[in-house]
C-alpha positions as CSV (number, residue, x, y, z in Angstrom):
1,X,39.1,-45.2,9.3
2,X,35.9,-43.2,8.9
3,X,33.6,-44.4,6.4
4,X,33.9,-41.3,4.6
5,X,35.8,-41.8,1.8
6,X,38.8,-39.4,1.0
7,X,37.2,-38.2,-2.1
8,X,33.4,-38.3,-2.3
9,X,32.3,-37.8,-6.4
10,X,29.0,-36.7,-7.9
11,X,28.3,-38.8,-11.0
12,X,27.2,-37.1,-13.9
13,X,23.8,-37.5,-13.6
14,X,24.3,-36.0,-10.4
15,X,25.7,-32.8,-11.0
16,X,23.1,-29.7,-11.5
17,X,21.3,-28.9,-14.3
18,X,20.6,-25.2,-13.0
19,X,22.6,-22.2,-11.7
20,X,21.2,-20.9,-8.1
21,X,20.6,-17.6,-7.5
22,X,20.9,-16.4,-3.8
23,X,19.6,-12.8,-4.6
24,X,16.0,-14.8,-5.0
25,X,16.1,-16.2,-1.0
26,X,18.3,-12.6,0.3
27,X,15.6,-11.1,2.8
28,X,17.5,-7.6,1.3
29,X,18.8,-7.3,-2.0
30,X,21.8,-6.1,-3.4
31,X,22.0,-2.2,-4.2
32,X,21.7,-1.6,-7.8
33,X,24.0,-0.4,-10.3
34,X,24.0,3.3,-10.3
35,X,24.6,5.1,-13.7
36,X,27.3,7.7,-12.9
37,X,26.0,10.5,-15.0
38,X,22.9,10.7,-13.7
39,X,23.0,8.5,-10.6
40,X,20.1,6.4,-11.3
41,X,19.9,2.5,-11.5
42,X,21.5,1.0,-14.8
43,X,18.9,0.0,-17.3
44,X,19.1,-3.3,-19.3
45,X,19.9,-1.1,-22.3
46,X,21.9,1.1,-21.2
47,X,24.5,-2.6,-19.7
48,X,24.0,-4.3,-23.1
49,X,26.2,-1.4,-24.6
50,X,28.8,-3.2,-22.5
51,X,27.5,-6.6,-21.6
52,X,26.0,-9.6,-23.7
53,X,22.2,-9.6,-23.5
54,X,21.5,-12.7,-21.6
55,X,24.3,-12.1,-19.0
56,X,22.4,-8.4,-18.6
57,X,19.2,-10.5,-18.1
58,X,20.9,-12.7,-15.2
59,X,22.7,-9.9,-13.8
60,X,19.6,-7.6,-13.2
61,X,17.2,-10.2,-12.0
62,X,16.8,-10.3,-7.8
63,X,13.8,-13.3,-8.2
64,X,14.3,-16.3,-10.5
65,X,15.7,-18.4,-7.9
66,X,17.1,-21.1,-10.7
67,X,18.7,-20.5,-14.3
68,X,18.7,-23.8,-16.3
69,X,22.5,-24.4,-17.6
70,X,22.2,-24.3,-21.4
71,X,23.0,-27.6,-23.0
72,X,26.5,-27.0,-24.4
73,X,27.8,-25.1,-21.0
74,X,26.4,-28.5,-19.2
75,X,28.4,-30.7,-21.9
76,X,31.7,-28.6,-21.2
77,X,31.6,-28.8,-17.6
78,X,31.3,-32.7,-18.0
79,X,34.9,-32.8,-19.5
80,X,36.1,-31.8,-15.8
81,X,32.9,-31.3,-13.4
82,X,31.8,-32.9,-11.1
83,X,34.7,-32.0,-8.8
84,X,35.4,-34.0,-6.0
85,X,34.8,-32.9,-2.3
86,X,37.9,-34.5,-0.6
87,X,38.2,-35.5,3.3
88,X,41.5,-33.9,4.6
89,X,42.6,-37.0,6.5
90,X,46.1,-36.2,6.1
91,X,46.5,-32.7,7.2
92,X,43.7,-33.7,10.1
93,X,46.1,-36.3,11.3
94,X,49.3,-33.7,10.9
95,X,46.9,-31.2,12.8
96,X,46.2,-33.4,15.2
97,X,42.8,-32.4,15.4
98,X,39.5,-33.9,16.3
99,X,37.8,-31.6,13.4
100,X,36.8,-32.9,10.4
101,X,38.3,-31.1,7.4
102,X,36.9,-31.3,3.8
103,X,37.8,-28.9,0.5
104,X,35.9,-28.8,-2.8
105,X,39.1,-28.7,-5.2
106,X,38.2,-26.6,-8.7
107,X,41.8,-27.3,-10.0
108,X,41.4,-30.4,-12.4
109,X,41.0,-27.9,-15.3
110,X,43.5,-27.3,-17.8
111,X,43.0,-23.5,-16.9
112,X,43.6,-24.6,-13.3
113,X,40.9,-23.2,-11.0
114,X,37.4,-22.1,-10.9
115,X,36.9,-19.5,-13.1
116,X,36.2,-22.1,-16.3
117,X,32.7,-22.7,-14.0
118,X,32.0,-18.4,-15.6
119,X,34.4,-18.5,-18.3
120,X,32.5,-21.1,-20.3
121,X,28.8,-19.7,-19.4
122,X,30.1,-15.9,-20.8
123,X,31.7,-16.9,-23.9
124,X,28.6,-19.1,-24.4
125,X,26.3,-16.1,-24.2
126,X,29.0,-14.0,-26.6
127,X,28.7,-16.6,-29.2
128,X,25.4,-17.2,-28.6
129,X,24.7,-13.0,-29.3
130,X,26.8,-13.2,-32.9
131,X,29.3,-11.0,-31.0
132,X,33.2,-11.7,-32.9
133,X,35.1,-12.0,-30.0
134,X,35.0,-10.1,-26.0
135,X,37.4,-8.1,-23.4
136,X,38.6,-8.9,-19.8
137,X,40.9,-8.1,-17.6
138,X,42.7,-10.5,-15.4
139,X,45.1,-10.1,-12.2
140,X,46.9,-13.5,-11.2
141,X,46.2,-14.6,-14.6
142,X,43.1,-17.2,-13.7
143,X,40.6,-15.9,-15.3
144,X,42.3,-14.7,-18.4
145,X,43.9,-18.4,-18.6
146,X,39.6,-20.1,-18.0
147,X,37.9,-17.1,-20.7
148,X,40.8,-17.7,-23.5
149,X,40.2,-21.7,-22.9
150,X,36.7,-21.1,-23.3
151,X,36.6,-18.3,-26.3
152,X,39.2,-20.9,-28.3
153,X,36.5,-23.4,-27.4
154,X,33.9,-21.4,-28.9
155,X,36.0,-19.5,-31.9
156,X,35.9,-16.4,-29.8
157,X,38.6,-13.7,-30.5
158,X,39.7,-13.0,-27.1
159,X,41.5,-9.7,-25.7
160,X,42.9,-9.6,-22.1
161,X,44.7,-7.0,-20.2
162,X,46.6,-8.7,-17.5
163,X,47.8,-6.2,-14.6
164,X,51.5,-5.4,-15.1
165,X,52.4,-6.9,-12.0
166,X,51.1,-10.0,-12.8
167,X,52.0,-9.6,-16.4
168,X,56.0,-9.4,-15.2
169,X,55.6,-12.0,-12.3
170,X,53.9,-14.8,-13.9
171,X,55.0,-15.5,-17.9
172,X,53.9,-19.4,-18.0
173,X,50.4,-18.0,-17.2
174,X,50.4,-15.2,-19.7
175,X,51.8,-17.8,-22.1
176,X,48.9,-20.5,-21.1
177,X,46.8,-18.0,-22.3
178,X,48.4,-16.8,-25.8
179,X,48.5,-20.7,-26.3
180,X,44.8,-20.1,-26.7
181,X,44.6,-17.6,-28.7
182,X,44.2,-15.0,-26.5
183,X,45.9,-10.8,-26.8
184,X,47.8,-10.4,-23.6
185,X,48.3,-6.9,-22.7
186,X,49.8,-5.5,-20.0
187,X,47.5,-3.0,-18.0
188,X,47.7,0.0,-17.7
189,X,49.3,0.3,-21.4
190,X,49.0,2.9,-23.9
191,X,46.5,1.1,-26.2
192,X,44.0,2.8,-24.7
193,X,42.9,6.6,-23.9
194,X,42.4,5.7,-19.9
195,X,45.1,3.7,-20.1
196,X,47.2,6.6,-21.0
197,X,45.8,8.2,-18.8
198,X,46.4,6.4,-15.4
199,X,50.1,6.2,-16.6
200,X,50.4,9.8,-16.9
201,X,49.0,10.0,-13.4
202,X,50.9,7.4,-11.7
203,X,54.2,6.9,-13.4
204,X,55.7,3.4,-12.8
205,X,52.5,2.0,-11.7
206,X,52.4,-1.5,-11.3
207,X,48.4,-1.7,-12.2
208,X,45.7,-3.0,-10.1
209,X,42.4,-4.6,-11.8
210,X,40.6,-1.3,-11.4
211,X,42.9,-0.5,-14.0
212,X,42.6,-3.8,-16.3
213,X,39.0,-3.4,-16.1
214,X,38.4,0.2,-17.5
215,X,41.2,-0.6,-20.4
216,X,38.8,-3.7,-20.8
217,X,35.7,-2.0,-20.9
218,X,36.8,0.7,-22.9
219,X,39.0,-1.9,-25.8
220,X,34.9,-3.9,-25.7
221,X,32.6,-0.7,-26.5
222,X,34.9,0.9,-28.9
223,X,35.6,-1.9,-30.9
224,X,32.5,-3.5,-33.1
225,X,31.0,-7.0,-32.3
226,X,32.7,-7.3,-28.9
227,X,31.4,-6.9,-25.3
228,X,32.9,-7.1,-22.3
229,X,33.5,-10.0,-19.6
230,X,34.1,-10.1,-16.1
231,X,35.3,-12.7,-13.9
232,X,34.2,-11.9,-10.3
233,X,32.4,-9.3,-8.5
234,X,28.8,-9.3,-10.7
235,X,25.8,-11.1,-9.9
236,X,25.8,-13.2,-12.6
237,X,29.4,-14.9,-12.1
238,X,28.5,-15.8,-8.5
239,X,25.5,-17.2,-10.3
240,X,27.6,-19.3,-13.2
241,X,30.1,-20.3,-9.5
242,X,27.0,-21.6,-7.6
243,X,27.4,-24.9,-9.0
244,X,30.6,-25.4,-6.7
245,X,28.2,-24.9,-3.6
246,X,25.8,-26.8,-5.3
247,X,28.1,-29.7,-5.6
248,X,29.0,-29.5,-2.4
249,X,25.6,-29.6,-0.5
250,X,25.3,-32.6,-2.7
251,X,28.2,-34.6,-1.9
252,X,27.9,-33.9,1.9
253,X,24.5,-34.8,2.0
254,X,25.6,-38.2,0.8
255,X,27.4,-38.8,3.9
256,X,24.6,-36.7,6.0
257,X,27.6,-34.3,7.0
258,X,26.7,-30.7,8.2
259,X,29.1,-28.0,7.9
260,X,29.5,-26.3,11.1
261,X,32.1,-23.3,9.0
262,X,32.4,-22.7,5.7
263,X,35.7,-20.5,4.6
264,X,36.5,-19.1,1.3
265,X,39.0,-16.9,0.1
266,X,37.5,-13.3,-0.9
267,X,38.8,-10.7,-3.6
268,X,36.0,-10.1,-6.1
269,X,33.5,-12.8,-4.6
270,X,33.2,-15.1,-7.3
271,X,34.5,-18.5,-5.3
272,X,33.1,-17.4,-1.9
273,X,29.6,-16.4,-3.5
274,X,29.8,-19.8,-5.4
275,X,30.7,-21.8,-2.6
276,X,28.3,-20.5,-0.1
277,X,25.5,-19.6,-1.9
278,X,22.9,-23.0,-1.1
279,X,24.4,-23.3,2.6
280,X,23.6,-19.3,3.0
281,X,20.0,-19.8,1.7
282,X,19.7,-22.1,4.6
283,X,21.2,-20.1,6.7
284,X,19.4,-17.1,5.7
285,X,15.9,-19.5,6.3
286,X,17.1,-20.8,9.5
287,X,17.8,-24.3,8.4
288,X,22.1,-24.1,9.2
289,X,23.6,-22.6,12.0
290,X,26.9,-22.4,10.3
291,X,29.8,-19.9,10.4
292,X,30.6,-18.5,6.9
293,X,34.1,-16.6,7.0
294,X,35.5,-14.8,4.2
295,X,39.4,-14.3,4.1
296,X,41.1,-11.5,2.1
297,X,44.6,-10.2,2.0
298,X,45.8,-8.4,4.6
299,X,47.1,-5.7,1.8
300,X,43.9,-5.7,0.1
301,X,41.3,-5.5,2.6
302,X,38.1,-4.3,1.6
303,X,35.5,-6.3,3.9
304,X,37.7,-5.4,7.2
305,X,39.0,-1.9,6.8
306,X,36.5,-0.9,3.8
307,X,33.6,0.8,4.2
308,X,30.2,0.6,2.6
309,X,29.6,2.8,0.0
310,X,28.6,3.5,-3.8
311,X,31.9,3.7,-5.6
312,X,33.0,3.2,-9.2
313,X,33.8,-0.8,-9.9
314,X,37.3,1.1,-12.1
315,X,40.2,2.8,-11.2
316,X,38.9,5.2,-14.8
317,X,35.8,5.7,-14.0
318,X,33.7,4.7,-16.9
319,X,32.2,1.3,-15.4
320,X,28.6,1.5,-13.4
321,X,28.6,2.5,-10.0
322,X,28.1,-0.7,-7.3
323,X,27.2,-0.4,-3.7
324,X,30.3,-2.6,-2.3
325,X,32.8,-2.6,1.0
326,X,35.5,-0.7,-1.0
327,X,38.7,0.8,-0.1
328,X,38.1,3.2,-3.3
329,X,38.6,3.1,-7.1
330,X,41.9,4.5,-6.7
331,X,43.4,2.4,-4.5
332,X,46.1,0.0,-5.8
333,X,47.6,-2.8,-3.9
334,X,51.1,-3.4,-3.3
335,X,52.7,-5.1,-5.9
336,X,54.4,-7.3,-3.5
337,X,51.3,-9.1,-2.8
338,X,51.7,-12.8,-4.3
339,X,48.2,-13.9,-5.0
340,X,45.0,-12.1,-7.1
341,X,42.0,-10.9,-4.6
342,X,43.5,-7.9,-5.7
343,X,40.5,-6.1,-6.4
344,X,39.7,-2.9,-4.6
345,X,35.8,-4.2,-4.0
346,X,33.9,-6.7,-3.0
347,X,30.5,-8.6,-4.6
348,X,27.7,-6.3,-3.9
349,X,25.5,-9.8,-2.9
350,X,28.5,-10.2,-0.4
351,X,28.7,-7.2,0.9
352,X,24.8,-7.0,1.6
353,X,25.1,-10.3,3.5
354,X,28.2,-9.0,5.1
355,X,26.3,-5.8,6.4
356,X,23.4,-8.1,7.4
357,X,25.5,-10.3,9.5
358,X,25.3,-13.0,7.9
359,X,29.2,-14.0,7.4
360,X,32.4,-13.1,8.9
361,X,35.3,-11.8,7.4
362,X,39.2,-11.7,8.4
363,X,42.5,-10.8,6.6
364,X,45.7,-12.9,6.9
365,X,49.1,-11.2,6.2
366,X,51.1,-13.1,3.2
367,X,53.8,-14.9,4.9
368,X,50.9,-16.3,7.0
369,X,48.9,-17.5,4.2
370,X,52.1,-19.0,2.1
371,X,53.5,-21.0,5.6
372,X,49.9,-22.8,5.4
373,X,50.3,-23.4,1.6
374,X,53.6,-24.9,2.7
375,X,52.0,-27.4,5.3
376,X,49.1,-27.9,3.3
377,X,51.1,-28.9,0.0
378,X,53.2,-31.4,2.0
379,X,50.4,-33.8,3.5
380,X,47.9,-33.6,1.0
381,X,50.0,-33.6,-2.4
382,X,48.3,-30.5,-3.9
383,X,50.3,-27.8,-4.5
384,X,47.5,-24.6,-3.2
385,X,47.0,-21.4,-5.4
386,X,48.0,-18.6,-3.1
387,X,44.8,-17.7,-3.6
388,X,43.0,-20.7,-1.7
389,X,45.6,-20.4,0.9
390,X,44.2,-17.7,2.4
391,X,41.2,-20.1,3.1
392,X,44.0,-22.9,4.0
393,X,45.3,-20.6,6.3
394,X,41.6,-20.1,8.8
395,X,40.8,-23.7,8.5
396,X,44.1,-24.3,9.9
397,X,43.2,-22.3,12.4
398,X,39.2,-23.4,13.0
399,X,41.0,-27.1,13.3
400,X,43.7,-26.1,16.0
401,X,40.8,-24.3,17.9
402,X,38.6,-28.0,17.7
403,X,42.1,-29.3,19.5
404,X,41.8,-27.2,22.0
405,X,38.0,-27.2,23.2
406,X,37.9,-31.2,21.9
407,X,34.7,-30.4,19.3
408,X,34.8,-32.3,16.0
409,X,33.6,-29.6,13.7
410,X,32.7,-30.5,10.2
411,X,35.0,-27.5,8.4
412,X,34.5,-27.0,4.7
413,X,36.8,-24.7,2.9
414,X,36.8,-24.0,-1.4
415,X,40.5,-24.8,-2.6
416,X,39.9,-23.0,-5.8
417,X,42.8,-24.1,-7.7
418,X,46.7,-24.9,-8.1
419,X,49.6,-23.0,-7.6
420,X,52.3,-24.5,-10.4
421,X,52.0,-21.2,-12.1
422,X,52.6,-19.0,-8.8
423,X,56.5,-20.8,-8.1
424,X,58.2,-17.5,-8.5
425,X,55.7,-16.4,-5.0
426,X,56.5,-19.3,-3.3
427,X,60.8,-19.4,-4.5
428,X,60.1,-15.5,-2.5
429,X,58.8,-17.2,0.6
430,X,61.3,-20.3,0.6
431,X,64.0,-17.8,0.0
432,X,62.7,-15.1,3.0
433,X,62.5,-12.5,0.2
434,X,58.4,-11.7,0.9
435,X,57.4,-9.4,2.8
436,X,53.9,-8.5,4.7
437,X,52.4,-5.1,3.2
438,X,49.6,-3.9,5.2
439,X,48.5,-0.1,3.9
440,X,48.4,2.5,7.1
441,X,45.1,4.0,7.7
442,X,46.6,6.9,5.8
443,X,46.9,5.0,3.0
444,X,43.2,4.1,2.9
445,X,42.2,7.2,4.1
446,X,43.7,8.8,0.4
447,X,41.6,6.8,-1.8
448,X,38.0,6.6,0.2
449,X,38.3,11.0,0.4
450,X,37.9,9.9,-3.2
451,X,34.6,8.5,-3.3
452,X,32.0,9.2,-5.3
453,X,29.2,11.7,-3.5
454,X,26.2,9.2,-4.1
């Protein structure tokens, strides 16, 4: 046996004291956010009508390469953080592969995966600001479980529209977070004027987060002493996620390992961006010569069959205006699809490295993804969010290639959490009741005509 050890922990001394920001070390910077009335870059007044005023601060600036973690953020993380980077020895041996396969696993949270890493940092800044309580919306549930955690934490008030899909599908989440305190409502509803709005439009729609997030955002600036939240896509949550590649670097460098591919699974960005961001700087510098592949749902597939454009981060149309791959505001996925990465864009610091060349990206059709969960789950104990499996699924793959040519690649992938709450997806697959949406280039073609003329 290797002298690798199958889990290699940071102590607690170890673990970062600072969030990394990639934008500081990107040769070109994200696009800014675009005002839609008047098509100029968002002003830090003009976000802290919707946003706290330190997450405004982080999310505008491109060159402080390190935020320090405030003190009672660093305490919190200690009650699960560091997380361990474990050696897949099990599923390299089932595999058998000459590749060596490792996964930072974010689910030893009562929330269950990564999104506490943001969760905690937002609800920080709320209190921090005075503000009563805050808004979000949430699609497989994550996120809305990690920000009510945090806001009971923190004596936030917490509201969260969950997208109806995922409101119907998964209960035991939406109950996780009313357990906290939180107001689950299913998105679109008729609580709110856009709400009302996309119903009348679509009848019988199932929701997609474009939809949660201008009910969110809309519920936050019309309702004194609360801001909004969001839990993927914006600079400043792939900042609050860099501590997972942070982590990482650290733990491999114990063992003097370099990654030769990094995979994560990509809906908003916030896991991928978090994961990646320290190896990227080195990559971006010239120090790694590592792959970095992204992997997205094949019925929600914004990096591969999106294109590059300004477009509204909302199905309604009130949010800012980000330069993203996008496959349109209007676009909503089938409900069918078992997992979140739901969203209908991608990180704007993602897609700028993504344009650049800088990373790969690839889509894997459902079954695909929930067969690897499957194989996964049964040699390494965890039970994978379906989620993660999408990254499950190409390392898989990257391994069964190193069989072929002989190479023992070093393959690190981010297994962002569990899947105990997502049984109902995988009773679907046991039972051969899931199917593989993919939209037609029809489909697509209907909601980018739709794009904003920036």
């Amino acid at each position: 046996m290797s002298q690798i050890p199958y889990k290699i922990y940071l102590t607690e001394d170890e673990m970062p004291r600072a969030w990394y920001n990639l934008r500081a070390d990107m040769k070109k910077k994200p696009a800014p956010l675009l005002n839609p009335g008047n098509g100029q870059p968002m002003k830090a007044e003009e976000l802290e009508a919707v946003f706290c005023s330190d997450l405004v601060k982080q999310e505008l600036d491109n060159d402080t390469p390190y935020f320090e973690i405030p003190d009672e953020v660093y305490n919190f993380y200690k009650m699960y953080r560091p997380s361990p980077l474990v050696r897949a020895y099990c599923l390299e041996k089932a595999l058998d592969t000459p590749a060596h396969i490792y996964y930072k696993f974010e689910g030893n949270n009562t929330s269950g995966s990564h999104k506490l890493n943001s969760a905690i940092a937002q609800a920080y800044y709320a209190k921090k600001q005075g503000l009563k309580g805050v808004t979000t919306e949430t699609g497989a549930g994550q996120w809305g479980t990690a920000l009510s955690m945090a806001c009971s934490y923190l004596g936030l008030d917490c509201k969260v529209y969950m997208v109806k899909v995922s409101y119907e599908q998964k209960p035991f989440r939406r109950e996780v977070m009313r357990t906290y305190g939180a107001n689950v409502t299913p998105s679109p509803s008729e609580t709110t004027e856009v709400g009302r709005k996309i119903l009348k439009e679509h009848p019988g729609t199932t929701g997609s987060l474009g939809c949660a997030i201008s009910e969110a955002v809309e519920a936050a600036v019309s309702t004194p002493g609360y801001r909004y939240v969001l839990g993927s896509v914006l600079n400043q949550v792939l900042l609050h996620q860099s501590i997972i590649g942070l982590e990482t670097e650290a733990a491999l460098k114990k063992y003097d390992i370099v990654p030769d591919i990094i995979i994560g699974c990509a809906g908003g960005g916030s896991n991928l961006g978090g994961l990646i961001a320290p190896f990227m700087r080195d990559k971006i510098q010239g120090k790694l010569d590592a792959r970095i592949i992204a992997v997205e749902p094949a019925s929600c597939p914004s990096l591969t069959r999106g294109v590059y454009a300004y477009d509204f981060c909302d199905t309604g149309m009130v949010c800012p205006l980000a330069k993203m791959y996008t496959l349109g505001s209007s676009f909503i996925p089938s409900p069918n699809h078992a997992g979140g990465l739901r969203y209908h864009g991608m990180s704007s610091i993602l897609s700028q490295l993504y344009a650049d060349g800088y990373m790969e990206a690839t889509s894997a059709v459902q079954t695909d993804v929930f067969a690897a969960a499957e194989k996964f789950a049964r040699v390494e104990g965890i039970l994978p969010a379906p989620e993660s499996s999408h990254a499950i699924k190409v390392a898989i793959d990257e391994a069964l290639k190193c069989k072929q040519t002989g190479e023992a690649k070093n393959i690190v992938f981010g297994l962002t959490g569990t899947g105990y709450f997502d049984l109902v997806a995988y009773q679907k697959y046991h039972d051969g009741e899931m199917n593989d949406y993919i939209p037609t280039d029809e489909d697509l073609a209907k909601s980018l005509a739709l794009l904003p003329k920036v």
